[in-house]
N, CA, C and O of each residue as an XYZ file, in Angstrom:
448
protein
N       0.225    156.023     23.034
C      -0.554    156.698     22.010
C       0.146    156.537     20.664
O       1.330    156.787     20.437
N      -0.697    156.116     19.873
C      -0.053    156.012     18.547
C      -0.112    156.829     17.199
O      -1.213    156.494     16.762
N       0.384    157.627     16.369
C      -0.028    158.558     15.777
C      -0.129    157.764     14.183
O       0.679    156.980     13.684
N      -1.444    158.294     13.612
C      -2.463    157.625     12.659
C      -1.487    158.526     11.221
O      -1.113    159.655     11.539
N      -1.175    158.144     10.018
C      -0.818    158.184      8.745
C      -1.439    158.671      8.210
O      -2.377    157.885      8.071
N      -1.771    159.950      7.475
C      -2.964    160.185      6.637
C      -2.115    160.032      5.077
O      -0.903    159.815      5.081
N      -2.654    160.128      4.167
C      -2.301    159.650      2.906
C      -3.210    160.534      2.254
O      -4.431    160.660      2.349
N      -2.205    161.213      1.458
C      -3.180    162.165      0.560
C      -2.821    161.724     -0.892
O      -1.670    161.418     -1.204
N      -4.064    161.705     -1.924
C      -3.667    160.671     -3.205
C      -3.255    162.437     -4.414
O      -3.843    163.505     -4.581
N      -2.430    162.041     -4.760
C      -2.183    162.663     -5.981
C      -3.255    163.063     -7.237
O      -3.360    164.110     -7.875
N      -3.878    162.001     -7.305
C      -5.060    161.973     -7.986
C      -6.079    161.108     -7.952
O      -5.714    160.212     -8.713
N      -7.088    160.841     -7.552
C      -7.895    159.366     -7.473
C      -7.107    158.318     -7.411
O      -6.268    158.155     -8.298
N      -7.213    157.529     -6.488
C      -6.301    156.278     -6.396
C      -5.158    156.222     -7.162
O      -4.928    155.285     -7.927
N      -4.381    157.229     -6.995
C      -2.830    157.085     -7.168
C      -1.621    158.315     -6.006
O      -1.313    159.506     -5.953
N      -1.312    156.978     -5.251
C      -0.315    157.437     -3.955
C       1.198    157.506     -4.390
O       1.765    156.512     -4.843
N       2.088    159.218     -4.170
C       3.342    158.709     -4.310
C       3.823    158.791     -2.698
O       3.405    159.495     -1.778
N       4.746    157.899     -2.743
C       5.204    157.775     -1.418
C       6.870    157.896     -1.238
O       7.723    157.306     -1.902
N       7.042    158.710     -0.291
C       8.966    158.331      0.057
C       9.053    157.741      1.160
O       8.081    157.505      1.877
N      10.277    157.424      1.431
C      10.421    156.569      2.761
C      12.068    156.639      2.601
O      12.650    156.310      1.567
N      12.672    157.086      3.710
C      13.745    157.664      4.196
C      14.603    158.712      4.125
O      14.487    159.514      3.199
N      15.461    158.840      4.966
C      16.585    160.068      5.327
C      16.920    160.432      3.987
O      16.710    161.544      3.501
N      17.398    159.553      3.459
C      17.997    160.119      2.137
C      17.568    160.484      0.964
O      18.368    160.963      0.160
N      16.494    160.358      0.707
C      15.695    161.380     -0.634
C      15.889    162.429     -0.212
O      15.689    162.872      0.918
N      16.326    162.931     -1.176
C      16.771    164.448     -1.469
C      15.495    165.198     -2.422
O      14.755    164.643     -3.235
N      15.519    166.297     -2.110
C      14.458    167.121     -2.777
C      14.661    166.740     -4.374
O      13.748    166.745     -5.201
N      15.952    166.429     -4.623
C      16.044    166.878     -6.322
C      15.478    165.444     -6.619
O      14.880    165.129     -7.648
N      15.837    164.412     -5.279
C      14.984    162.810     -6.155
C      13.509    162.784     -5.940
O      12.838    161.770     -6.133
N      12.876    164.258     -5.420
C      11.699    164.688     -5.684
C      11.065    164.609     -6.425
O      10.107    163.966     -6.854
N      11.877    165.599     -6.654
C      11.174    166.296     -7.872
C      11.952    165.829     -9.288
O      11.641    166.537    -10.245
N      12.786    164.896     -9.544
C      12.846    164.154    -10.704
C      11.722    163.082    -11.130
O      11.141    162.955    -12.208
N      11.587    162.240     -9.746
C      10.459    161.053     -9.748
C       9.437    161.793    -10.026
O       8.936    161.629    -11.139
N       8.795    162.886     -9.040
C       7.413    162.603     -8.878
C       6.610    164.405     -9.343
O       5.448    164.779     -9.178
N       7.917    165.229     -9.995
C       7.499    166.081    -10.810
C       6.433    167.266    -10.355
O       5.513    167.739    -11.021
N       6.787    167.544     -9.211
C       5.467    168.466     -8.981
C       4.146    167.852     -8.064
O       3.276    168.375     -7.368
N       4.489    166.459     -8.456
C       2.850    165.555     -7.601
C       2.826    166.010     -6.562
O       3.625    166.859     -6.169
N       1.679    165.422     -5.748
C       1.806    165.248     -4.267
C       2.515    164.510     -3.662
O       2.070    163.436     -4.067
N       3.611    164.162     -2.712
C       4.145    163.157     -2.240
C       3.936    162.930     -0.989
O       3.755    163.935     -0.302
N       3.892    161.538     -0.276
C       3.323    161.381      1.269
C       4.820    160.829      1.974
O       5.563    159.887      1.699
N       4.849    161.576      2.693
C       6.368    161.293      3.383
C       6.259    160.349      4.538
O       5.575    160.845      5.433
N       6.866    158.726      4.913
C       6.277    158.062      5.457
C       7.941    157.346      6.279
O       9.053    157.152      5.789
N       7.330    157.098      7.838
C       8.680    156.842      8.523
C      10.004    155.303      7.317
O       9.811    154.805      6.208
N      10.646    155.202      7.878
C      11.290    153.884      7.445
C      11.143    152.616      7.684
O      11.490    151.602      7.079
N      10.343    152.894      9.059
C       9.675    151.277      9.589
C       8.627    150.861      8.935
O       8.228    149.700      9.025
N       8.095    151.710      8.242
C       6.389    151.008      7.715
C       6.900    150.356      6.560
O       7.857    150.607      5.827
N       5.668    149.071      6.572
C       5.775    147.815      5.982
C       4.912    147.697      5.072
O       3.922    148.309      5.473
N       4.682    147.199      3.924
C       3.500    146.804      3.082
C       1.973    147.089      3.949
O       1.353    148.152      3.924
N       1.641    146.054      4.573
C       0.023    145.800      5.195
C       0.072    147.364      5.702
O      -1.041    147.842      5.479
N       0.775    148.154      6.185
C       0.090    149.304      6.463
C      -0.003    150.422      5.408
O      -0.981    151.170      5.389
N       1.427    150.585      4.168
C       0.570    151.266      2.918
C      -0.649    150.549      2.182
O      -1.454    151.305      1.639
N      -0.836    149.436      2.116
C      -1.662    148.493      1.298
C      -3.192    149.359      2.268
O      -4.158    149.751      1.613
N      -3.153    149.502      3.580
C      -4.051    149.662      4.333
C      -4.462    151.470      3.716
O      -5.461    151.873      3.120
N      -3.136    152.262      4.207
C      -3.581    153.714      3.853
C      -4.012    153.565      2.867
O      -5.167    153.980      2.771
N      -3.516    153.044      1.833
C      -4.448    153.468      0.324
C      -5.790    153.182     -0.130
O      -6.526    153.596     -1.025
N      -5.853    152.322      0.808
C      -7.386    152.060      0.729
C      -7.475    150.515     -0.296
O      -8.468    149.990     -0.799
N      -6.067    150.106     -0.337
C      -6.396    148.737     -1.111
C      -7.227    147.416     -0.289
O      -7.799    146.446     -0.788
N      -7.034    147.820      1.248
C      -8.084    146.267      2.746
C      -8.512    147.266      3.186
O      -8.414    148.425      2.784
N      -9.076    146.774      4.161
C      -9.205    147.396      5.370
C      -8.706    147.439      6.492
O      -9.028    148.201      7.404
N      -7.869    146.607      6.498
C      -7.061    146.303      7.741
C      -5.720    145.677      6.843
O      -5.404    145.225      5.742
N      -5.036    146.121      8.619
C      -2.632    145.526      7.679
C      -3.067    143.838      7.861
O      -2.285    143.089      7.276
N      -4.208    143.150      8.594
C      -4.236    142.012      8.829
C      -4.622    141.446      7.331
O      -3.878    140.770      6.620
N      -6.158    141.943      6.972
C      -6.402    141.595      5.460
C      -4.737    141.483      4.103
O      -4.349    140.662      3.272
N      -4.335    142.640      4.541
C      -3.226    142.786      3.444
C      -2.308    141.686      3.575
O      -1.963    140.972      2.633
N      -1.790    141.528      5.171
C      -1.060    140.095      5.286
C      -1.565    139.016      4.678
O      -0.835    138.298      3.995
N      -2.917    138.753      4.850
C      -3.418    137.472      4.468
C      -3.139    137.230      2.936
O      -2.641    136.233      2.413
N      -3.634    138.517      2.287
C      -3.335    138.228      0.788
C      -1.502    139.023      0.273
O      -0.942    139.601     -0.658
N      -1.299    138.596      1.408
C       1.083    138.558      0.372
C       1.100    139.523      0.457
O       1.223    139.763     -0.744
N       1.071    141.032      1.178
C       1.398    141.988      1.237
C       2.393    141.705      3.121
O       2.748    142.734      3.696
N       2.660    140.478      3.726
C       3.447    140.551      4.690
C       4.741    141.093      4.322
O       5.336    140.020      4.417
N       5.712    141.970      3.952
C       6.878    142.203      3.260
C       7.060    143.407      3.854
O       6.187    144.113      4.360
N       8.579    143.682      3.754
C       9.284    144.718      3.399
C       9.514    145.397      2.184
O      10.075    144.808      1.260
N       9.031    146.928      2.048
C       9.280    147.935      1.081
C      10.597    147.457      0.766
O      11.432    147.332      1.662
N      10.912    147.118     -0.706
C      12.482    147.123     -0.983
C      13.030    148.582     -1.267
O      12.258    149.408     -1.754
N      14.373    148.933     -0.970
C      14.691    149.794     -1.797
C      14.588    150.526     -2.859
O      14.388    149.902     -3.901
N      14.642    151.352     -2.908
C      14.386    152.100     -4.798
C      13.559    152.799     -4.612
O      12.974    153.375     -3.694
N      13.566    152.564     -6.770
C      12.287    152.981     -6.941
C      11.382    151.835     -7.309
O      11.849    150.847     -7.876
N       9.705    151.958     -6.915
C       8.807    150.967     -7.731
C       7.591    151.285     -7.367
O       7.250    151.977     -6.408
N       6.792    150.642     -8.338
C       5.377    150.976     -8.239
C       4.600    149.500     -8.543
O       5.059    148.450     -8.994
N       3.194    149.873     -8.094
C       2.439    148.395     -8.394
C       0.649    149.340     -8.907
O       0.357    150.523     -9.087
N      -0.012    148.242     -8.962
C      -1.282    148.643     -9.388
C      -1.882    147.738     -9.111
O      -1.732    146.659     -9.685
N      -2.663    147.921     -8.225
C      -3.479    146.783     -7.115
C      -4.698    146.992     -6.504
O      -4.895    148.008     -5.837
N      -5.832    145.845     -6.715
C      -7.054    145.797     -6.244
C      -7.817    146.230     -7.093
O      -7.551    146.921     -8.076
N      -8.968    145.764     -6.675
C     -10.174    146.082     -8.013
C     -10.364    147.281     -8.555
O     -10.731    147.374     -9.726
N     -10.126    148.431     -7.734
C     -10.044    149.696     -8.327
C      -8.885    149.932     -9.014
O      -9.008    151.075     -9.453
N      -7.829    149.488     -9.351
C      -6.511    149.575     -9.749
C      -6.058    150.826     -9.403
O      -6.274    151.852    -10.049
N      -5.237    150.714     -8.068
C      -4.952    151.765     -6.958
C      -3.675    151.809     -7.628
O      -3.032    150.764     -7.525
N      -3.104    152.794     -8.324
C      -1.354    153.059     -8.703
C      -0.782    153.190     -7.050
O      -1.590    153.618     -6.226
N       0.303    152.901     -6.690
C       1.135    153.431     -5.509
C       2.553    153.179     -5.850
O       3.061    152.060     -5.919
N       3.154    154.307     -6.057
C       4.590    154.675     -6.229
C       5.325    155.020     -4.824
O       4.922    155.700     -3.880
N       6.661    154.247     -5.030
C       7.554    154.576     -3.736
C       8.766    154.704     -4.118
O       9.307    154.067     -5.022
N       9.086    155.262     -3.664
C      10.676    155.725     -3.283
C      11.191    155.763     -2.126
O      10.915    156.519     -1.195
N      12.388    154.462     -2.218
C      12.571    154.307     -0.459
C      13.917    154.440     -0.651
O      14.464    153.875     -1.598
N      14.723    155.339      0.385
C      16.472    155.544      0.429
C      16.840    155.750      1.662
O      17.070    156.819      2.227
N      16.914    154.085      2.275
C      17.210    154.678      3.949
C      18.679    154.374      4.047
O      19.213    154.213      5.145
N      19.313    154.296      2.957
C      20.472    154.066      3.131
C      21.695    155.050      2.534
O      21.310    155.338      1.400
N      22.684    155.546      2.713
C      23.833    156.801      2.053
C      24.057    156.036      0.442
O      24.101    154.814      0.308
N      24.120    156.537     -0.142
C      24.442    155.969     -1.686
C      25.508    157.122     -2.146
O      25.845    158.023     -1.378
N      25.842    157.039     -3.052
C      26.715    157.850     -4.067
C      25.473    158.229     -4.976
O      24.348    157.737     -5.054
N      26.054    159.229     -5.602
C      25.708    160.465     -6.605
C      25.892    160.253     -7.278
O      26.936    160.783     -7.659
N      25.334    159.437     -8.136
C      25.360    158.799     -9.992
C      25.385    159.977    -10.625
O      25.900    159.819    -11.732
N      24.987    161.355    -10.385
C      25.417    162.666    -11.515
C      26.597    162.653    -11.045
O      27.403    162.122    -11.810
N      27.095    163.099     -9.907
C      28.734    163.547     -9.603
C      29.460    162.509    -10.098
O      30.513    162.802    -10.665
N      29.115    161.240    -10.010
C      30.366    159.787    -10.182
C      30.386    160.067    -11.717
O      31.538    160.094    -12.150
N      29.623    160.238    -12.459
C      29.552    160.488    -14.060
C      30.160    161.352    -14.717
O      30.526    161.147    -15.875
N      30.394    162.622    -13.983
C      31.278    163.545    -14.368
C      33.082    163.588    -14.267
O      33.866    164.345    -14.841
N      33.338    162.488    -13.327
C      34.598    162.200    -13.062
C      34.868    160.950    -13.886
O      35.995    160.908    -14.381
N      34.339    160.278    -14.047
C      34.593    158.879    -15.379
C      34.942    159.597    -16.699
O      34.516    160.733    -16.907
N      35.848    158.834    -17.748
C      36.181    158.952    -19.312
C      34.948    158.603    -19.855
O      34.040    158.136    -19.168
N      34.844    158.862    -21.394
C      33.948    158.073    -22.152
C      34.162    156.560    -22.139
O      33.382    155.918    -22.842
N      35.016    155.938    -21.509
C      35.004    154.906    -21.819
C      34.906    154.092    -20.546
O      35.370    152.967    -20.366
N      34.317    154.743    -19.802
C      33.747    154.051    -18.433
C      35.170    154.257    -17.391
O      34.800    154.932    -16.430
N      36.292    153.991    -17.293
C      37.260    154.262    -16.949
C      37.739    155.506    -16.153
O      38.096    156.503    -16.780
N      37.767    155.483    -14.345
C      38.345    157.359    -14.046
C      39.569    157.479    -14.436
O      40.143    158.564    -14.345
């Protein structure tokens, strides 16, 4: 049995999305400010957001037209298909450092 993705849009064709362990509430709510956000495992691939958002109809259509890929890291967004569907992601499946904390221990002159 396989369990189905629902995708709720922020506003008319515009999806924010996270994807992994490591978003933290505060890279929440810095990115995406209050929006709606759709919280989505780490395995999903292009053809199946391309699919939730309603940009094909199928992850097969999306393959055909270059959506075969892996979500990169980060942050990024695109604007795609005739309706010009916004979809924002934020993906952190990996431990990073704390660019506020590392900043507070550096000199002005870049130097700890």
């Amino acid at each position: 049995m396989t369990m189905e993705i629902v995708l709720k849009a922020a506003s008319p064709g515009d999806f924010n999305i996270v994807i992994g362990d490591f978003v933290t509430e505060k890279d929440i709510e810095l990115m995406f400010s209050g929006e709606i956000v759709c919280k989505m495992p780490e395995n999903i691939r292009f053809p199946v957001v391309m699919r939730l958002c309603g940009v094909f109809k199928s992850n097969n259509e999306a393959r055909r037209n270059g959506w075969d890929k892996d979500i990169p890291e980060g942050f990024s967004e695109w604007v795609v298909g005739k309706k010009a569907i916004r979809i924002t992601i934020l993906k952190a499946t990996k431990e990073r450092i704390d660019v506020e904390s590392q900043a507070e221990v550096q000199n002005i002159d870049g130097n700890p």
